[in-house]
N, C-alpha and C positions, 0 to 999 in steps of 0.2 A: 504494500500500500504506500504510494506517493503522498504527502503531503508539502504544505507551502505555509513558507512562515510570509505573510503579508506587510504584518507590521510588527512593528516592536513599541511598546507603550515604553514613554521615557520615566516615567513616572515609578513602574516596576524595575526598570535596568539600574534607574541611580542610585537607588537607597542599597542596593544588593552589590554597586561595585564599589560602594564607599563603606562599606564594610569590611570588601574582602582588600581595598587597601589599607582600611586602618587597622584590620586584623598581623597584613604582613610590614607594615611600616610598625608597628609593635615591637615584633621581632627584630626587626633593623634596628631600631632605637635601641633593644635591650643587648644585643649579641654585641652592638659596637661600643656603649656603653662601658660591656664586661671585658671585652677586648683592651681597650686603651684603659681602661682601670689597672689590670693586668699586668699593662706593658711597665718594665723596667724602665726607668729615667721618667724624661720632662717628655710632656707630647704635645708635638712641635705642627700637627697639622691633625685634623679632627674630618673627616668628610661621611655623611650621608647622603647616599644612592636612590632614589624611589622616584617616583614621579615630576619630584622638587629636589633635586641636588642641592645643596649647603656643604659651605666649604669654610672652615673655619681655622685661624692660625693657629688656637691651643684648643682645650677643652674647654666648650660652650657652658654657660650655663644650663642648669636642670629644666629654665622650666621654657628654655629652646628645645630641650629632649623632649618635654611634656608636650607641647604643640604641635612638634612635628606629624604624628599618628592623624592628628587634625587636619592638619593642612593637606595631607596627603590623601586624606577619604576626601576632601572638597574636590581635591584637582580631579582625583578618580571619578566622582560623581558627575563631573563636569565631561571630563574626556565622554564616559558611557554616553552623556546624554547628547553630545555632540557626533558618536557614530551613531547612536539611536536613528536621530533626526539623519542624519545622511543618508541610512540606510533606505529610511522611511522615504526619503525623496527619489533617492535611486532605483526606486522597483518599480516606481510608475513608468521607466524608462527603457529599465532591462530587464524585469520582470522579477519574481523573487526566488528566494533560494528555496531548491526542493529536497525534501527530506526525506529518505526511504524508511520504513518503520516495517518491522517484523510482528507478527504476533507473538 
């Protein structure tokens, strides 16, 4: 059985992909955290990876760590809801994506 996803509600995609990036911007915050905690001597450069790169000369303040998970579910909710709407306009033109489904 062929099916066709027509549209994507944006409504549904952002709240689900600003989750799953503050879910993993979490772990960025904590592993890097633990990492340069860790590190032997002065730490002489600080960087976060995720949807919003920061780059910092020593070790940021905490509650730069604290925001981060935030800023990175916004950018994410934003990114989803900007392929959402693209998607959404691009099917009228090339028609939508079809999905083979098994019993």
């Amino acid at each position: 059985m062929t099916r066709q996803i027509e549209h994507i509600s944006i409504r549904s995609v952002a709240p689900i992909s600003a989750a799953i990036f503050f879910i993993l911007s979490c772990f960025t915050v904590a592993s890097s955290y633990l990492l340069a905690r860790s590190a032997p001597g002065r730490i002489t450069s600080f960087e976060l990876h995720g949807p919003i790169d920061l780059s910092f000369p020593g070790m940021p303040d905490l509650y730069i760590l604290f925001l981060y998970p935030f800023l990175s579910a916004v950018v994410g909710a934003i990114g989803a809801a900007i392929l959402a709407f693209l998607y959404n306009f691009l099917t009228r033109f090339l028609g939508p994506i079809r999905v083979r489904l098994s019993d």
